[in-house]
Every structure is written in structure tokens, then in C-alpha cells.
PLY file of the C-alpha trace (Angstrom):
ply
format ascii 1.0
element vertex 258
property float x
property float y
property float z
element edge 257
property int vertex1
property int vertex2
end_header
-17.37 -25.95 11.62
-15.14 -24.46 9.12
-12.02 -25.85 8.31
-8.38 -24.30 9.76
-6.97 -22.18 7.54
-3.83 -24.15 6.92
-0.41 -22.26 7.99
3.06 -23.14 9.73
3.09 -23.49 13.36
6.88 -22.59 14.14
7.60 -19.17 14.78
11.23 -18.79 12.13
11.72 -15.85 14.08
12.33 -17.52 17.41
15.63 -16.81 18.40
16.92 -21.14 18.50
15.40 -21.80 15.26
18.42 -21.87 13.32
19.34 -24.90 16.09
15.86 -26.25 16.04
16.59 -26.54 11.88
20.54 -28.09 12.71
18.62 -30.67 14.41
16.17 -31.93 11.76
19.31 -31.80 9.17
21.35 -33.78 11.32
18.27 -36.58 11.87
17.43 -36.38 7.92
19.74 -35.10 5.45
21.71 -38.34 5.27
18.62 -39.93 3.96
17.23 -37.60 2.22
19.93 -37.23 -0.16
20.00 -40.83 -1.01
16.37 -40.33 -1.96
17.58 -37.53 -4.28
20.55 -39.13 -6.04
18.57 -41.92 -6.51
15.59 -39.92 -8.00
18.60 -38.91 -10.85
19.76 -35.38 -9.70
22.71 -34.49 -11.63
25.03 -31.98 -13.66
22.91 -29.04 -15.11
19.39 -29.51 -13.76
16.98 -27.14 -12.60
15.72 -27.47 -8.91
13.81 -25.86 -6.49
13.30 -26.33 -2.97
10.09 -25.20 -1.59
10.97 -24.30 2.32
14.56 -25.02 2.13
14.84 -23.32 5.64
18.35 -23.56 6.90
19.77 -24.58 3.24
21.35 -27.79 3.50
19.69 -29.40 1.18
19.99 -26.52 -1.56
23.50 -26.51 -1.19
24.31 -30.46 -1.51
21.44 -29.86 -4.92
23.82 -26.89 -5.77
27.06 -28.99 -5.32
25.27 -32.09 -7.10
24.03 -29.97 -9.76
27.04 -28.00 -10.77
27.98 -24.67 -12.41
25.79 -25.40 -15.27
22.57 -25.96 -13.16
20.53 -23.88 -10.96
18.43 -24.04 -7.53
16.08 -22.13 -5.94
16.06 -21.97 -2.01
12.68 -20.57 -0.97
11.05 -19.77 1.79
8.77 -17.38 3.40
11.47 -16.37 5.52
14.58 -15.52 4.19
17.05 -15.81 7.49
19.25 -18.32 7.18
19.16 -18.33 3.39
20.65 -15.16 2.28
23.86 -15.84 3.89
24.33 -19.27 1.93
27.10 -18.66 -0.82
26.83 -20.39 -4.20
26.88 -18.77 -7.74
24.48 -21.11 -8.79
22.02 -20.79 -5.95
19.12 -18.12 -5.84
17.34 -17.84 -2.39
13.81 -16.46 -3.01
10.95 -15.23 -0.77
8.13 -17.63 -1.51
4.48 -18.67 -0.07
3.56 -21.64 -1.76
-0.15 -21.04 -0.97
-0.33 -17.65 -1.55
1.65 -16.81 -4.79
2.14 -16.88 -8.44
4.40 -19.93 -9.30
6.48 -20.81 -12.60
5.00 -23.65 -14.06
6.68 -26.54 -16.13
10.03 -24.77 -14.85
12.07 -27.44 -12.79
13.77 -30.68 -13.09
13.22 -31.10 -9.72
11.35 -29.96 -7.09
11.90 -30.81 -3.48
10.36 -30.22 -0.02
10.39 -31.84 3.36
8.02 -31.43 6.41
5.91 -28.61 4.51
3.12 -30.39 2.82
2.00 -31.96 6.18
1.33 -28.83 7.59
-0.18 -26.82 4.35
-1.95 -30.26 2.45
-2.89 -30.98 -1.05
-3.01 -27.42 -2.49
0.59 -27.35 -1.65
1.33 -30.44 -3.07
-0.73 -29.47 -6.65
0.90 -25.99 -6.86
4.54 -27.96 -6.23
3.78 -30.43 -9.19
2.82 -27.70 -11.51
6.17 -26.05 -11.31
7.86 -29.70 -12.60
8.59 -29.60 -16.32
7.44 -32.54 -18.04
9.83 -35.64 -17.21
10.86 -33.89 -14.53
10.23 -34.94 -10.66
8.18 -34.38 -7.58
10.37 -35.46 -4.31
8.27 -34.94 -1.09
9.40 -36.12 2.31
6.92 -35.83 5.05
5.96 -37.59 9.31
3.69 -40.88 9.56
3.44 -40.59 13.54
2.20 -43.58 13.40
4.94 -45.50 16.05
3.95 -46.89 18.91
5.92 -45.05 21.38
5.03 -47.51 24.58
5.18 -44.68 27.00
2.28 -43.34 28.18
3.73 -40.06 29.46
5.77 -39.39 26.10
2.03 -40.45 24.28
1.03 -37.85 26.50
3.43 -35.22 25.55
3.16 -36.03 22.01
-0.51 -35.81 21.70
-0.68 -32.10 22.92
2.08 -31.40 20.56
0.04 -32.93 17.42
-2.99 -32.19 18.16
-2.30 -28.22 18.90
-0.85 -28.49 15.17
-3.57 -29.98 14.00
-5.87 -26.78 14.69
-3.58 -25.17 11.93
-4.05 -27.52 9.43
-1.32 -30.25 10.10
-2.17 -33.77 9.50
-0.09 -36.05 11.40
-0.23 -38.95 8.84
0.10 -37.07 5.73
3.25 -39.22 5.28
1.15 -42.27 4.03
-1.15 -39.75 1.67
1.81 -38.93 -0.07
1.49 -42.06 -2.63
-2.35 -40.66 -3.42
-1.48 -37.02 -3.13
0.76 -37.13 -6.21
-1.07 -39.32 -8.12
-4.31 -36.84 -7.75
-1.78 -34.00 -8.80
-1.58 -35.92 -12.27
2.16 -37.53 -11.56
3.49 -40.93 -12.81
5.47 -43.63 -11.82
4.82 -42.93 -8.16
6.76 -44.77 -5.70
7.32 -44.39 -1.47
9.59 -45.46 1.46
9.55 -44.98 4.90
12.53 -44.50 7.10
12.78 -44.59 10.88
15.61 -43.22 13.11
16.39 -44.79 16.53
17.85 -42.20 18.98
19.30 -41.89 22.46
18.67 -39.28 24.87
21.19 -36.78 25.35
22.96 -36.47 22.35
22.74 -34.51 19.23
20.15 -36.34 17.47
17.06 -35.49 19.93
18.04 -31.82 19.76
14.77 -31.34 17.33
12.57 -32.67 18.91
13.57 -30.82 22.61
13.87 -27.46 20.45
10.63 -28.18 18.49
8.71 -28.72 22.13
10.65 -25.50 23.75
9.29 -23.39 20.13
5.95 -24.87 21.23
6.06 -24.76 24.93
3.86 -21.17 25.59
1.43 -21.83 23.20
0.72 -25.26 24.07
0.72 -24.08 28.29
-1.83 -21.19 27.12
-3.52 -23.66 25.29
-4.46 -25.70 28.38
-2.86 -29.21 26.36
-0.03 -29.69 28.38
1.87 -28.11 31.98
4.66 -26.48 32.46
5.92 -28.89 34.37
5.41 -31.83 31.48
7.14 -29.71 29.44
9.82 -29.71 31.62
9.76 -33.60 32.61
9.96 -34.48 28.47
13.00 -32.33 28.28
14.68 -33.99 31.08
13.61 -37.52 29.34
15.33 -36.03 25.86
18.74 -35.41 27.96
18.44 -38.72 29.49
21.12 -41.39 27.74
19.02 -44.19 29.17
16.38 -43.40 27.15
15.70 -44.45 23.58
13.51 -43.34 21.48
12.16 -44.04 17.68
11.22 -41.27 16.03
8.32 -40.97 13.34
8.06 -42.32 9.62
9.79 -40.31 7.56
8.06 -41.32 3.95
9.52 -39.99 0.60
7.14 -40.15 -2.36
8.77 -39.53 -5.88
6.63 -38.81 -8.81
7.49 -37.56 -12.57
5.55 -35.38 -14.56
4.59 -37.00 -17.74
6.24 -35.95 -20.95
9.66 -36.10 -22.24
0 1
1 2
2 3
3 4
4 5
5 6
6 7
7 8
8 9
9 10
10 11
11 12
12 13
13 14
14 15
15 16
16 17
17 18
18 19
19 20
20 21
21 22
22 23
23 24
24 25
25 26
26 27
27 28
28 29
29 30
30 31
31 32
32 33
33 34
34 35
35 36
36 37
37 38
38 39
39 40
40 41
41 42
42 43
43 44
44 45
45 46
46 47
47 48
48 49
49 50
50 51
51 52
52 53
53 54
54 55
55 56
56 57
57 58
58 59
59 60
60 61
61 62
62 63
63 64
64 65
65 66
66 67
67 68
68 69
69 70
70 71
71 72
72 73
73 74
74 75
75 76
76 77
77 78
78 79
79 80
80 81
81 82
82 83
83 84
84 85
85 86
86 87
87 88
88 89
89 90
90 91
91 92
92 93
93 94
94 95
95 96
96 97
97 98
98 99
99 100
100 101
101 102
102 103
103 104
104 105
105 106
106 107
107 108
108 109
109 110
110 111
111 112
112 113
113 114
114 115
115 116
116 117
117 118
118 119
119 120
120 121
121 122
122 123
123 124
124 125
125 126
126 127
127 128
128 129
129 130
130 131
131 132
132 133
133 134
134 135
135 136
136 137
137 138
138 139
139 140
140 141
141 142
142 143
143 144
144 145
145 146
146 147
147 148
148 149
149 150
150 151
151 152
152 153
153 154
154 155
155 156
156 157
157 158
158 159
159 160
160 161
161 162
162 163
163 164
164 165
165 166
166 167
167 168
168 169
169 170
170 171
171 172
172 173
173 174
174 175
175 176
176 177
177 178
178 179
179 180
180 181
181 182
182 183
183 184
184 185
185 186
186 187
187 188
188 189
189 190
190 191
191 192
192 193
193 194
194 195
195 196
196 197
197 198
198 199
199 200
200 201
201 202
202 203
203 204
204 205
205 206
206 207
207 208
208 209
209 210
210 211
211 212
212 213
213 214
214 215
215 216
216 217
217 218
218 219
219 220
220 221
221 222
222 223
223 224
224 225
225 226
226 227
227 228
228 229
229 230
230 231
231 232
232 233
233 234
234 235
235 236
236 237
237 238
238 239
239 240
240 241
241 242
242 243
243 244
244 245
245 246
246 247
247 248
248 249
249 250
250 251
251 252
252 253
253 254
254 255
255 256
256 257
């Protein structure tokens, strides 16, 4: 059986995914910029974000990295980046798998929740652009909690697995360690990070948009009824429930040289 051609399941078109995005920046970007100050971003680098989809994280690197440095927002959709106003922020149309990339150019590059779904060919072209001494930040799931429900293990099962059939590897978050050392980086070094979240508020908006973005093709698909779709919604809006979400690692690596 040949392998899936590995691609990006959610459709950046759909007309919520600008809200779908809010949610994952609201779960993650508090975190995730720790990760980065403490990887050493600072006045004058050169970074690049490799799906920087809504742009929050390119604009706190723009912010951090100041009028003499420089970052690169790409994306293979453009949507939400264009409108994003810093002089020292270039959003660029970009498929990691299918393009031409500078090599040795960045301080920094940066990407979360993309190399799960697109694996290690991703990762090696993303090293390659790192100038020597530079860094490799990559933040991506470990579903590996136990979520002690067996309707939401349910739920979650169709949602992975459909993903899956495109490529997506639902524990790439542990690889991450032996995915940049195989892409020839040093000093390699992980974390994990869980979030606990009630139902109902803000912070399980991603994962009810994520399941509506999902919702047809997962029905058509046979995985999962309507009506379970519309049972783990109602659970998601549901204060009394609480919920862990999955592992998010960050792996840091440095290209050897300076």
C-alpha cells in the first residue's frame, strides 16, 4: 500500500478559520513564547515562521526582534497575513514541501502544529534554512492523554485517525527530539506542556471549531455521526466538564557553527 501523500487537513478557506486559529493562540501562545525567549530571540535577528497562520506569533518575533531585525510570516495561504502591519515583517506565500527554500538564512526558524501533519521532510527542509548557530524551534501534539471517557475516546479517534490518511502522525510530538537530531542539529533539548480546560469558555473554542472544520468529511467518511458530532459540541459548552488537552512538546535544536 503506498504511503499518503502528506498534506494539511483544514480547509484555510473555511469561513471560521480565522476563529478556529484565535483559539489555538489563545491555548498556546503564552507558552510558546516562553519557549522562544528562552531559546535567545532578541534585537536584530532573522526569523521565519513556517505556517504562521493567523500571525501572532510573527508579530510578538517582530516586536521582540525590533527595527533592526526581520521575520518572515509564511504560509500557503496568505489570508490573515497580509493584513498584519509591521515594517519589519514580510508575509510570504510558502509550501514547505513543495518549494525552493533559502538555506543558512535565519536565526531562527519557528513552526507549530505543521510538522505533525507534513513529517520529516518538513522538518529537514526547516533546518536547512537555519544559519549556522542559529535555531530550530518546533512545537507539535503527543495525544498521548488518557482522556477516561469513552465517548470523547470515541470522538477523538475518528478525528485522528481521518488525519492520519493524510499523513498526520498523532505522536510526532515525542519524535521531535530524534527528528532534529537526524536533520544534523545540536544541543537538542524538549518539554511537554499540558493545558487543563473547562467547557464553555474560550479555551475549548479550538477544539469545537477544529471538529465543526472536520465535521462533513468525517460524516462522509463513515468515522463518526452527525449526531456525535453534535453530542461532543454540547460536552465542549458544558462548564461541568473538564478536559486536558494533548502534549504540546517543543524541541529546540542549533545548527552547528558559529
Amino acid at each position: 500500500m503506498l504511503a499518503p501523500v502528506a498534506h494539511y487537513v483544514y480547509d484555510q478557506d473555511w469561513k471560521d478559520e480565522r476563529e478556529r486559529l484565535a483559539g489555538m493562540e489563545r491555548l498556546w501562545d503564552p507558552g510558546s513564547t516562553e519557549v522562544l525567549a528562552r531559546a535567545g530571540v532578541g534585537e536584530g535577528w532573522r526569523c521565519l515562521e513556517v505556517g504562521a497562520g493567523g500571525g501572532s506569533i510573527s508579530e510578538w518575533l517582530a516586536d521582540r526582534v525590533g527595527a533592526q531585525g526581520k521575520v518572515v510570516a509564511a504560509d500557503v495561504s496568505l489570508r490573515f497575513l497580509e493584513a498584519i502591519e509591521r515594517d519589519n515583517l514580510e508575509a510570504r506565500e510558502l509550501d514547505i514541501l513543495g518549494e525552493e527554500l533559502p538555506e543558512g538564512e535565519f536565526d531562527l526558524v519557528y513552526s507549530r502544529l505543521v510538522a505533525e501533519h507534513l513529517g520529516s521532510d518538513a522538518v529537514a527542509a526547516m533546518a536547512r534554512c537555519v544559519r549556522p548557530g542559529g535555531v530550530l524551534v518546533l512545537e507539535d501534539y503527543d495525544w498521548s492523554v488518557d482522556l477516561r471517557d469513552e465517548f470523547f475516546d470515541r470522538v477523538q479517534g475518528a478525528a485522528l485517525g481521518f488525519m492520519e490518511q493524510a499523513g498526520f502522525d498523532p505522536y510526532f510530538g515525542r519524535r521531535l527530539i530524534g527528528e532534529l537530531e537526524a536533520a544534523g542539529l545540536d544541543d537538542v533539548s524538549a518539554e511537554g506542556r499540558v493545558r487543563v480546560v473547562q467547557g464553555g469558555t474560550p479555551d475549548t473554542a479550538f477544539f469545537g471549531l477544529s471538529l465543526v472544520s472536520l465535521r462533513a468529511a468525517l460524516v462522509d467518511a463513515g468515522t463518526i455521526e452527525d449526531a456525535e458530532v453534535d453530542e461532543a459540541l454540547a460536552r465542549l459548552d458544558d462548564p461541568n466538564e473538564v478536559m486536558l488537552t494533548p502534549v504540546m512538546v517543543a524541541a529546540v535544536g542549533r545548527r552547528p557553527g558559529d
